[in-house]
N, C-alpha and C positions, 0 to 999 in steps of 0.2 A: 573519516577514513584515514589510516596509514600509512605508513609505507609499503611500498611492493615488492616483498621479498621474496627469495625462493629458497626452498631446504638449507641450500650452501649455504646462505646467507643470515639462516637462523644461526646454524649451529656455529658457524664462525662469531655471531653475537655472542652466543651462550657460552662458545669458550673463552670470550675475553671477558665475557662477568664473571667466569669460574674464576679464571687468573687473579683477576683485579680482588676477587671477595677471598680468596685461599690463600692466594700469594702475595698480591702487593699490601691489601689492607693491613694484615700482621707486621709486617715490615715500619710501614707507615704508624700504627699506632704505639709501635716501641720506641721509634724516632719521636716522637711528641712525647712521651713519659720521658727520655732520656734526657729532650733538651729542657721539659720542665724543670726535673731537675736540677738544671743550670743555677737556679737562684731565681734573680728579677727579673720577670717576663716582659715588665714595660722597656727595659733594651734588649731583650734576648732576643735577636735577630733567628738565629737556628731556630728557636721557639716557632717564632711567626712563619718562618719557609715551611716547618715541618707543620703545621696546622695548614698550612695553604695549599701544602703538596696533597694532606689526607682530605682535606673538601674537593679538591678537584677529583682527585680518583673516587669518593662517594658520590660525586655530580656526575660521572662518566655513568655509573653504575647505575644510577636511577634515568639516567639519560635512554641506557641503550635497555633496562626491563622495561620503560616506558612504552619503547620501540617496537618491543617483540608482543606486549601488551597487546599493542592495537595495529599490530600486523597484516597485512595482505598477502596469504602465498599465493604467490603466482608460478607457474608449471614453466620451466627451464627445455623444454622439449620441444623442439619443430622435425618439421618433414625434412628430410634430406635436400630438397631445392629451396630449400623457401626460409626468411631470414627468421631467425628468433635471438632469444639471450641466449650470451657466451659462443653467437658467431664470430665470425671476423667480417668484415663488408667492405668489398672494394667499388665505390660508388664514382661515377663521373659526371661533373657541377659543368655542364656545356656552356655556362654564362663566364667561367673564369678558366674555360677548355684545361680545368686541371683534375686529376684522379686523386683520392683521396680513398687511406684503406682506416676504420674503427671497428673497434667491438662493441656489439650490444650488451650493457650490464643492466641490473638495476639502480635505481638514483642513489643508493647508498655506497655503492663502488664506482662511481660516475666520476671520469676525471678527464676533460677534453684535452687538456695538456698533453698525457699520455696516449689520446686516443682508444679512450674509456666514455662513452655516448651513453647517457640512460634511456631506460624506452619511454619515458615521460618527457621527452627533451623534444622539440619539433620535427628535430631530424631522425630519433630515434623512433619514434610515434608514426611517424609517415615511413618508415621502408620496415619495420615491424611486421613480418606475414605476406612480405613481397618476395618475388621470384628473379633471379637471372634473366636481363632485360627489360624488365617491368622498367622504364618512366614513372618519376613520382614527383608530384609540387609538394614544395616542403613549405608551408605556410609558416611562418615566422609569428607575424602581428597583421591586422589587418589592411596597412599598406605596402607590406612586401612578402612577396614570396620567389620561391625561387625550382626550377629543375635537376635533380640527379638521375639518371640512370643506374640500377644497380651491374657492373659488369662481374662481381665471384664474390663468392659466399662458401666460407672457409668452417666446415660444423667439428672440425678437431680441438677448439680452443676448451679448456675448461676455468672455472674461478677459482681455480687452488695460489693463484699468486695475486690476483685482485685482493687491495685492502680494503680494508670497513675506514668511511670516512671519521675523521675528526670529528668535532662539533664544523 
Protein backbone atom coordinates (compact mmCIF):
# COMPACT_ATOMS: atom_id res chain seq x y z
CA UNK A 1 0.00 0.00 0.00
CA UNK A 2 1.07 3.81 -0.47
CA UNK A 3 0.54 6.79 0.48
CA UNK A 4 -2.74 8.39 1.27
CA UNK A 5 -3.50 11.03 -0.93
CA UNK A 6 -6.08 13.22 -1.88
CA UNK A 7 -6.94 15.07 -5.50
CA UNK A 8 -4.92 18.19 -3.98
CA UNK A 9 -2.17 16.28 -3.28
CA UNK A 10 -1.91 14.39 -6.71
CA UNK A 11 -1.94 17.34 -8.73
CA UNK A 12 0.26 19.33 -6.52
CA UNK A 13 2.74 15.98 -7.10
CA UNK A 14 2.23 16.22 -10.74
CA UNK A 15 2.93 19.80 -10.93
CA UNK A 16 6.22 19.63 -9.44
CA UNK A 17 7.28 16.56 -11.94
CA UNK A 18 5.89 18.98 -14.64
CA UNK A 19 8.36 21.61 -13.27
CA UNK A 20 11.28 19.57 -12.46
CA UNK A 21 10.84 17.35 -16.05
CA UNK A 22 10.03 20.92 -18.31
CA UNK A 23 11.84 23.37 -16.44
CA UNK A 24 14.50 22.42 -14.09
CA UNK A 25 15.98 19.35 -16.07
CA UNK A 26 16.69 21.52 -19.32
CA UNK A 27 18.45 23.92 -17.14
CA UNK A 28 20.26 21.30 -15.24
CA UNK A 29 21.47 19.35 -18.35
CA UNK A 30 22.95 22.55 -20.20
CA UNK A 31 24.77 23.22 -16.82
CA UNK A 32 26.59 19.72 -17.21
CA UNK A 33 27.34 20.21 -20.99
CA UNK A 34 28.73 23.65 -20.14
CA UNK A 35 30.93 22.72 -17.24
CA UNK A 36 32.04 19.72 -19.22
CA UNK A 37 33.18 21.71 -21.37
CA UNK A 38 35.56 23.21 -18.80
CA UNK A 39 38.39 20.86 -19.76
CA UNK A 40 39.54 18.20 -16.80
CA UNK A 41 36.67 16.88 -15.05
CA UNK A 42 38.88 14.94 -12.44
CA UNK A 43 39.17 18.80 -10.86
CA UNK A 44 36.27 20.51 -12.44
CA UNK A 45 34.34 21.04 -9.28
CA UNK A 46 31.34 23.08 -11.41
CA UNK A 47 31.40 19.56 -13.26
CA UNK A 48 30.72 17.37 -10.12
CA UNK A 49 27.98 20.13 -8.39
CA UNK A 50 26.33 20.30 -11.73
CA UNK A 51 26.03 16.22 -12.20
CA UNK A 52 25.04 16.15 -8.48
CA UNK A 53 22.42 18.91 -8.83
CA UNK A 54 20.91 16.84 -12.08
CA UNK A 55 20.85 13.24 -10.07
CA UNK A 56 19.07 14.87 -7.37
CA UNK A 57 16.34 16.61 -9.32
CA UNK A 58 16.10 13.01 -11.56
CA UNK A 59 15.94 11.11 -7.88
CA UNK A 60 13.02 13.80 -6.74
CA UNK A 61 11.28 12.84 -10.01
CA UNK A 62 11.36 9.10 -9.88
CA UNK A 63 10.77 9.66 -6.00
CA UNK A 64 7.49 11.55 -6.37
CA UNK A 65 6.10 9.09 -9.96
CA UNK A 66 7.09 6.39 -7.65
CA UNK A 67 4.38 8.00 -5.19
CA UNK A 68 1.65 8.68 -7.39
CA UNK A 69 2.28 5.11 -8.85
CA UNK A 70 1.16 3.47 -5.82
CA UNK A 71 -1.20 5.93 -4.42
CA UNK A 72 -4.14 5.90 -2.10
CA UNK A 73 -6.90 8.58 -2.80
CA UNK A 74 -8.42 9.24 0.00
CA UNK A 75 -11.89 11.59 -0.12
CA UNK A 76 -10.94 15.21 1.56
CA UNK A 77 -14.71 15.54 2.56
CA UNK A 78 -16.38 15.41 6.00
CA UNK A 79 -19.82 16.40 7.52
CA UNK A 80 -19.92 19.75 8.59
CA UNK A 81 -19.64 18.64 12.64
CA UNK A 82 -17.36 16.03 12.30
CA UNK A 83 -13.27 16.17 11.91
CA UNK A 84 -11.68 15.26 8.58
CA UNK A 85 -8.62 16.45 6.33
CA UNK A 86 -7.87 20.12 5.90
CA UNK A 87 -9.91 20.82 9.28
CA UNK A 88 -8.43 22.89 11.79
CA UNK A 89 -9.05 21.03 15.47
CA UNK A 90 -8.93 22.59 18.66
CA UNK A 91 -8.44 19.75 20.90
CA UNK A 92 -8.11 19.79 25.01
CA UNK A 93 -5.05 17.20 26.52
CA UNK A 94 -6.77 17.38 30.42
CA UNK A 95 -3.47 15.37 31.52
CA UNK A 96 -1.42 18.76 30.73
CA UNK A 97 -4.89 21.08 31.22
CA UNK A 98 -3.60 22.77 27.96
CA UNK A 99 -5.56 23.41 24.46
CA UNK A 100 -4.02 22.81 21.58
CA UNK A 101 -5.37 23.82 17.82
CA UNK A 102 -3.83 21.34 14.32
CA UNK A 103 -4.91 20.73 11.05
CA UNK A 104 -5.57 17.31 9.71
CA UNK A 105 -3.30 16.76 6.37
CA UNK A 106 -2.16 13.70 4.78
CA UNK A 107 1.31 12.31 5.88
CA UNK A 108 2.86 13.89 2.77
CA UNK A 109 1.98 17.46 4.06
CA UNK A 110 2.32 16.38 7.73
CA UNK A 111 4.50 18.92 9.72
CA UNK A 112 3.94 18.97 13.70
CA UNK A 113 6.10 21.97 13.95
CA UNK A 114 3.65 23.92 12.07
CA UNK A 115 0.78 22.19 13.30
CA UNK A 116 0.32 19.99 10.26
CA UNK A 117 -0.94 16.40 12.11
CA UNK A 118 -1.32 13.43 9.39
CA UNK A 119 -4.27 11.22 9.87
CA UNK A 120 -1.91 8.21 9.93
CA UNK A 121 -0.18 9.82 13.15
CA UNK A 122 -1.91 8.45 16.56
CA UNK A 123 -3.42 11.72 17.24
CA UNK A 124 -4.61 12.16 13.81
CA UNK A 125 -6.05 8.46 13.47
CA UNK A 126 -7.87 8.80 16.80
CA UNK A 127 -10.04 12.33 16.40
CA UNK A 128 -10.43 11.50 12.49
CA UNK A 129 -14.52 11.17 12.06
CA UNK A 130 -15.10 12.62 15.70
CA UNK A 131 -17.40 15.28 16.66
CA UNK A 132 -17.40 18.61 18.98
CA UNK A 133 -17.14 17.12 22.53
CA UNK A 134 -16.46 13.53 21.55
CA UNK A 135 -13.53 12.43 24.37
CA UNK A 136 -10.88 10.26 22.57
CA UNK A 137 -7.75 8.12 24.01
CA UNK A 138 -5.00 8.76 21.82
CA UNK A 139 -3.01 5.38 22.10
CA UNK A 140 0.52 6.31 21.46
CA UNK A 141 2.39 2.61 21.91
CA UNK A 142 1.17 0.07 24.03
CA UNK A 143 2.30 1.55 27.44
CA UNK A 144 0.87 4.96 27.16
CA UNK A 145 -1.78 6.56 26.07
CA UNK A 146 -3.44 9.55 26.61
CA UNK A 147 -7.05 11.88 26.64
CA UNK A 148 -8.27 14.92 24.33
CA UNK A 149 -11.25 16.32 24.06
CA UNK A 150 -12.16 17.79 20.77
CA UNK A 151 -13.64 21.51 21.64
CA UNK A 152 -13.94 23.35 17.47
CA UNK A 153 -13.55 22.16 14.35
CA UNK A 154 -12.70 24.88 11.94
CA UNK A 155 -14.00 23.11 7.92
CA UNK A 156 -12.88 26.77 6.15
CA UNK A 157 -9.18 25.60 5.93
CA UNK A 158 -7.91 24.37 2.42
CA UNK A 159 -4.30 22.68 1.10
CA UNK A 160 -3.54 25.40 -1.30
CA UNK A 161 -0.53 26.73 1.05
CA UNK A 162 0.44 23.07 2.62
CA UNK A 163 3.81 21.90 1.07
CA UNK A 164 4.63 18.48 -0.49
CA UNK A 165 7.31 17.06 1.91
CA UNK A 166 11.01 16.81 1.02
CA UNK A 167 12.55 13.27 0.91
Amino acid sequence: MGERLTKGDIEKIQAEIDERKLVIRPKLLEEVKETRAQGDLSENFEYHEAKRAKNMNDSRIRYLEKMLKFAEVVDDSSAEDEVGINNTVTIYIPEDDVEETYKLVTSIRGNSLKGLISIESPLGAAIRGKHVGDKVMVKVNDDYSYEVEIRNIDNSSTDEDDQIKRY
